[in-house]
N, C-alpha and C positions, 0 to 999 in steps of 0.2 A: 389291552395289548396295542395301544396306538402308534407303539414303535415297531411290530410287525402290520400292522396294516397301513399306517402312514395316516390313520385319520387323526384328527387333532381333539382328543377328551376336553383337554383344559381349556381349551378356545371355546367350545361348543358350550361350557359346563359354566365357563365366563358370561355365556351370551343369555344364559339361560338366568341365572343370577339378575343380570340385567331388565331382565323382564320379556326378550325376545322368547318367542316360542319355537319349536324345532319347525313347523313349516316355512316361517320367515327365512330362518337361517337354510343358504345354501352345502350343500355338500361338497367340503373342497374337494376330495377324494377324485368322485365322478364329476363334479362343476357342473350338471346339470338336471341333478336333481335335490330332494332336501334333505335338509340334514338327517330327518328322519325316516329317511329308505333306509333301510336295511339291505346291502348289498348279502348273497350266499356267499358263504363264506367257505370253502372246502378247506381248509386246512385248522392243526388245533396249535395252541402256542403255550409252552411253560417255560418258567420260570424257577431254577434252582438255584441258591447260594450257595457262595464258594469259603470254605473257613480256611484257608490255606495261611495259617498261623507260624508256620517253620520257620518262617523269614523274619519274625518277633521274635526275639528273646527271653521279654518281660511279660511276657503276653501269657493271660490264665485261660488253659485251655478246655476248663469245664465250662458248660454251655447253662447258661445261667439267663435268665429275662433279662437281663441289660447285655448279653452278646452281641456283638456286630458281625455281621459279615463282612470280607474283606472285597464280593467282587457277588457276580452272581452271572450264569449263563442263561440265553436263550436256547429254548430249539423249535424249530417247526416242524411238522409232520402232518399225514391225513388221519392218523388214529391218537388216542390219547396214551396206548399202550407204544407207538412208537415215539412221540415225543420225548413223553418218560424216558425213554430207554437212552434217546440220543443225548438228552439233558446229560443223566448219570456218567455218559461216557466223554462227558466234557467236561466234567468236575473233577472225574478222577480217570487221570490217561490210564491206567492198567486195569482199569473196570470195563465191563464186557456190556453193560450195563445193570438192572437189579436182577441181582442170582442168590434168589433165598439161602442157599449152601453156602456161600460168601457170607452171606448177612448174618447168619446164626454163627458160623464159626468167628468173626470175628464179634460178634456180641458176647461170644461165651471169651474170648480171648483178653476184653477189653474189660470186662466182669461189671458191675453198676455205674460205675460213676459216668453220668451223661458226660460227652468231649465233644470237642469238635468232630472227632475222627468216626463216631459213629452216626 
């Protein structure tokens, strides 16, 4: 998640490649310690994808192993049950977040075929 915490993975992950070890390396973050502090961290970060296929025409909307997604949201939060929830309601503006009762009636609605939509 180094684009909510702003630490740089692929700098660090470069340096390591290199031969440098995490003590050498400094921690941009803090600037004063190494790269191998682990700062606490209180918050959690996910990551959902967004299939928002409507604006395709030609576009198959069975969800298939070569599927792309067209975008994907963050969210943060201090629990993983709020993260969750905040992701979901930025994926899809008229979702409340995950509400099992949603989720079965529109599974029983959409019947087998994996989509985007479910």
């Amino acid at each position: 998640a180094s684009k909510a915490t702003g630490y740089p993975l692929a700098y660090v992950a470069a340096k390591l490649a290199l031969g440098h070890d995490l003590v050498q390396l400094r921690n941009s973050v803090t600037r004063c310690t190494t790269a191998c502090f682990e700062p606490s961290l209180d918050y959690v970060v996910a990551k959902v994808p967004r299939w928002d296929l409507q604006k395709f025409s030609t576009v198959d909307a069975r969800i298939g192993s070569a599927m792309q997604s067209v975008g994907e949201v963050m969210a943060i939060g201090r629990t993983f049950e709020e993260t969750i929830q905040k992701a979901l309601r930025m994926v899809d503006e008229t979702s409340l977040g995950f509400d099992p009762i949603r989720f079965d009636l529109e599974l029983n609605r959409r019947g087998s075929v994996s989509s985007s939509q479910k």
